[in-house]
C-alpha positions as CSV (number, residue, x, y, z in Angstrom):
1,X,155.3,52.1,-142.9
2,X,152.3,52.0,-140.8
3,X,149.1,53.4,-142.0
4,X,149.3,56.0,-139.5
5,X,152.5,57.5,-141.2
6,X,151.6,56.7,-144.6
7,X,148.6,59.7,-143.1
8,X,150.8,62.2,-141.6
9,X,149.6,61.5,-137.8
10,X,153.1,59.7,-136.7
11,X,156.5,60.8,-136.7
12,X,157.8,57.7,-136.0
13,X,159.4,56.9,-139.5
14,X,161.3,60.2,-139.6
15,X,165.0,61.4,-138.2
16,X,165.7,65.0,-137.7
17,X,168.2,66.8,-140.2
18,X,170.2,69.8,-140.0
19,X,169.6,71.3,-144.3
20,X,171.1,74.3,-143.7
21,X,170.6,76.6,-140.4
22,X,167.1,74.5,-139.8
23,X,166.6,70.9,-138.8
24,X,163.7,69.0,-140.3
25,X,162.3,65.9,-139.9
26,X,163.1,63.5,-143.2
27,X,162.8,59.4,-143.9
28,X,166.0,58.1,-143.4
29,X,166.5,57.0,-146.8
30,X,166.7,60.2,-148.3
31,X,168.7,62.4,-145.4
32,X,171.9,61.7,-147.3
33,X,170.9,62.5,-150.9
34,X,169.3,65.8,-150.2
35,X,172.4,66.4,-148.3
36,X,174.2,66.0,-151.1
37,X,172.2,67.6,-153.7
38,X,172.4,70.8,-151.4
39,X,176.1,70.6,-151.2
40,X,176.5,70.3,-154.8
41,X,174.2,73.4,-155.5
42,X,176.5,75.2,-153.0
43,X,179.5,74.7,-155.7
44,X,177.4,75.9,-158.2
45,X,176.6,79.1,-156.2
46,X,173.1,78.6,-155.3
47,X,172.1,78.7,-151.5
48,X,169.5,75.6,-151.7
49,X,167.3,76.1,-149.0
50,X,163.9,73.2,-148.4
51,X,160.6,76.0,-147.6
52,X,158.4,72.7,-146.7
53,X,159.5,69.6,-146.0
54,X,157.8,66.8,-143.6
55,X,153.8,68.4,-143.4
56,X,151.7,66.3,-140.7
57,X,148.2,65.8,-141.2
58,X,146.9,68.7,-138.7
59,X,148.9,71.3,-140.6
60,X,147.4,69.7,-144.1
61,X,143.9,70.0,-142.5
62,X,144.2,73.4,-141.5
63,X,145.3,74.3,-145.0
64,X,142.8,72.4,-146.5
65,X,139.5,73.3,-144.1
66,X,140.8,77.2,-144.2
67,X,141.1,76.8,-148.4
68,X,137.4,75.1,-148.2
69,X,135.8,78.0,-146.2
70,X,137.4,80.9,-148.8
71,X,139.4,81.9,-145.3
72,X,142.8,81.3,-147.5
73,X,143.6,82.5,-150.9
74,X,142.8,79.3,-153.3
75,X,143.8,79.8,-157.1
76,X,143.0,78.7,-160.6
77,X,145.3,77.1,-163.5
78,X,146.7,80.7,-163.7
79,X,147.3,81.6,-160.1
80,X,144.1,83.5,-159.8
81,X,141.8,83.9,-156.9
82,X,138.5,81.5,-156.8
83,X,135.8,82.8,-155.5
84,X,134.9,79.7,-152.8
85,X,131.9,80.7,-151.6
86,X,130.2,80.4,-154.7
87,X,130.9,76.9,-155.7
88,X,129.1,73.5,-155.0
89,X,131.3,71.4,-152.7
90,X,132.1,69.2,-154.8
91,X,133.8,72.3,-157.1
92,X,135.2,73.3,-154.1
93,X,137.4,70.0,-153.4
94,X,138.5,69.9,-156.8
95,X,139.2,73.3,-156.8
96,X,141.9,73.1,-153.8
97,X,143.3,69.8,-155.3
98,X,144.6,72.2,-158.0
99,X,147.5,72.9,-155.9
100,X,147.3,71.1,-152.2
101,X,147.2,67.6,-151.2
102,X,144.0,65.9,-149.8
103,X,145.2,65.5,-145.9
104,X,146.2,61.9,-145.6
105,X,147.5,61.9,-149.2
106,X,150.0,64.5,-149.0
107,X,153.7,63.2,-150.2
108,X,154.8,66.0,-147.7
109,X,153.5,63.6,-144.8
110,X,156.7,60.9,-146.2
111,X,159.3,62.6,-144.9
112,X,161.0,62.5,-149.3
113,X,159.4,65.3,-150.8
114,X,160.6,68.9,-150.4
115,X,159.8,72.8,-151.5
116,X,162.9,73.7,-152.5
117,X,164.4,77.8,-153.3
118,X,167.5,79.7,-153.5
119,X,168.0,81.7,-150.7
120,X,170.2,84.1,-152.8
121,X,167.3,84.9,-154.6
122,X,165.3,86.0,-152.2
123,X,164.9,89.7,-150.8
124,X,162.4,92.1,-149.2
125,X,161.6,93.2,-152.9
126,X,161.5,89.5,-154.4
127,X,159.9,87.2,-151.3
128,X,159.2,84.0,-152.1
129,X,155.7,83.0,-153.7
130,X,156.6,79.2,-154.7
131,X,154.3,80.0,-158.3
132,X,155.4,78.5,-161.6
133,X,155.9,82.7,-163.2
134,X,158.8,82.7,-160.4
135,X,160.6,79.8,-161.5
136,X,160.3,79.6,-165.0
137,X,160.8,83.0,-165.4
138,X,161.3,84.8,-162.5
139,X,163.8,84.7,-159.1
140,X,164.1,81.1,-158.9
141,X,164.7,80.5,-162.9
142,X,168.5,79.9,-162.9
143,X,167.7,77.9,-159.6
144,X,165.4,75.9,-161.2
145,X,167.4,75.2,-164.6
146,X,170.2,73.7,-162.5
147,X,167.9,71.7,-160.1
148,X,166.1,70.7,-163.3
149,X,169.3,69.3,-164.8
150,X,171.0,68.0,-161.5
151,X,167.9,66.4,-159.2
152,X,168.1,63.1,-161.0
153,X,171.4,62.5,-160.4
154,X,171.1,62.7,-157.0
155,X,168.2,60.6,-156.6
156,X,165.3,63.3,-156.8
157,X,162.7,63.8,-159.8
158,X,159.7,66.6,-159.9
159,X,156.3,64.2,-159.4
160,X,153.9,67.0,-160.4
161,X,154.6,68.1,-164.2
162,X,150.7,69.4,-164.4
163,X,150.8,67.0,-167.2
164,X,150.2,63.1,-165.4
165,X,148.9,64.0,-162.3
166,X,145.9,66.2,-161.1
167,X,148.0,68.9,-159.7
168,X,149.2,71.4,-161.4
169,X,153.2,71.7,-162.6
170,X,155.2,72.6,-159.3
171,X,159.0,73.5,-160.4
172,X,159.9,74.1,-156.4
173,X,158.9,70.2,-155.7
174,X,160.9,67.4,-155.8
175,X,160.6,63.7,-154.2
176,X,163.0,61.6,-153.4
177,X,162.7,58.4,-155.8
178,X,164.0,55.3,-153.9
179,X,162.0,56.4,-150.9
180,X,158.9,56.5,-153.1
181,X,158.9,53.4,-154.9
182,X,159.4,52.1,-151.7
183,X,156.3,53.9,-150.0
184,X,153.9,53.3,-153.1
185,X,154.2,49.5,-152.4
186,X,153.0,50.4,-149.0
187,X,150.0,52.9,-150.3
188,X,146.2,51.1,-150.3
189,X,143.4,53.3,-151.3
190,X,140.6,51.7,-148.5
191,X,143.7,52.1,-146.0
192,X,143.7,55.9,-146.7
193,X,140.4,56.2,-147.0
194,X,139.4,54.6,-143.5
195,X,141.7,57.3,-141.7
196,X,141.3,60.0,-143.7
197,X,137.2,59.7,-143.1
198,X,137.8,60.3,-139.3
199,X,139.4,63.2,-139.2
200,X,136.8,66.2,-139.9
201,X,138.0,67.2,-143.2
202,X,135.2,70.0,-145.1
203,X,133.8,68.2,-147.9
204,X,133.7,64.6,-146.8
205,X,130.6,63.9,-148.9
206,X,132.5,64.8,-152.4
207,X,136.1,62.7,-151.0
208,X,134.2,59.9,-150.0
209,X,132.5,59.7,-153.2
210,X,135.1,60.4,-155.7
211,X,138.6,58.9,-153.3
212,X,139.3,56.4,-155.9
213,X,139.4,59.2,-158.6
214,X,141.1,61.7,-156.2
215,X,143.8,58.5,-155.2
216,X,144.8,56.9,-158.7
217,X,145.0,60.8,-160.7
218,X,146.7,63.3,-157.3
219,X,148.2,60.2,-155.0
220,X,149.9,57.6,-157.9
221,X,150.4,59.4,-161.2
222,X,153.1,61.2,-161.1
223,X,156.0,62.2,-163.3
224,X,159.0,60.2,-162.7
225,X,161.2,61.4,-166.0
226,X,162.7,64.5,-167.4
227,X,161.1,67.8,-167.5
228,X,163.3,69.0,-170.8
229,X,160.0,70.5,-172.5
230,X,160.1,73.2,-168.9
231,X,163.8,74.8,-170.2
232,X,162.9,78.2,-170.7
């Protein structure tokens, strides 16, 4: 993959696929398996639906810059507001890195990692949040319990366990694992870096200054096993 795709500003190393009622652009290598994984959640009576798949980096900005300014809601460990205006910068990148991607790091820009629900579940009384209360105990729970026991065998595993990584436990994501190990061959930190550093991005100073931190703990360690001790 080219740096530019690795980054989210090129398309180029996606195909469009039909999941469901909407098409979506997806890396090639993993079309068929999520394809598969949906079918098979269809026979066990779940409507498997993806609510983000391919992100580019102008959509990861714009969540990023609006979460910087306090403009969008930005929560703690325990889904709670942060106040935004009142932290340093540097507080303030960490603080969104709680739950969204630097832009230019986001596995969302790959085209193998997906937000995925049960349609069934949702209704004008239970809309869909995408927070851990909703999944491990909430709407999406039986969802999650079968995904939780099914993904691997179709090729998929959760990256973010809030455990290995510097983002916090995400039951609704999963990553397609032959198309990562593939693209994490491909990933150099300085590569990123250059890009990333052109694009306008609020707190440049701090990700400048601590991208090697922000690239080995949010971009590289991630989860690639079970996630048995998330069962009830």
């Amino acid at each position: 993959m080219k740096p530019s795709e690795l980054v989210g500003l090129s398309t180029s190393h996606l195909v469009e696929c039909l999941v469901g009622s909407k098409h979506f652009l997806i890396h090639p290598t993993a079309q068929l398996d999520l394809l598969r994984l949906k079918s098979a959640a269809s026979d066990a009576g779940f409507n498997l639906c993806v609510a983000s798949g391919f992100r580019d980096f102008e959509r990861q900005k714009a969540i990023w810059n609006s979460k910087m300014l306090g403009q969008r809601p930005t929560l703690d460990k325990h889904d709670q507001p942060i106040d935004m205006p009142s932290l340093t910068e540097h507080e303030k990148v960490f603080s969104v890195l709680l739950w969204s991607a630097l832009p230019g790091t986001s596995r969302h820009h790959w085209g193998c990692d997906f937000d995925l629900y049960d349609h069934n579940a949702v209704s004008p009384q239970t809309p869909l949040q995408l927070t851990q209360n909703e999944y491990l105990a909430g709407p999406q729970h039986s969802f999650f319990q079968w995904l939780k026991t099914h993904a691997k065998q179709f090729g998929f595993f959760f990256p973010f366990d809030g455990k290995r990584s510097g983002y916090q436990f995400e039951p609704w994501h999963v990553s397609h694992y032959t198309t990562w190990q593939e693209i994490r061959r491909e990933l150099k930190s300085h590569l990123l870096l250059e890009v990333i550093l052109e694009q306008g991005l609020l707190g440049e100073e701090t990700i400048e200054k601590q991208f090697e931190h922000i690239y080995t703990q949010y971009v590289m360690s991630v989860n690639e096993g079970d996630l048995d001790e998330f069962s009830h």
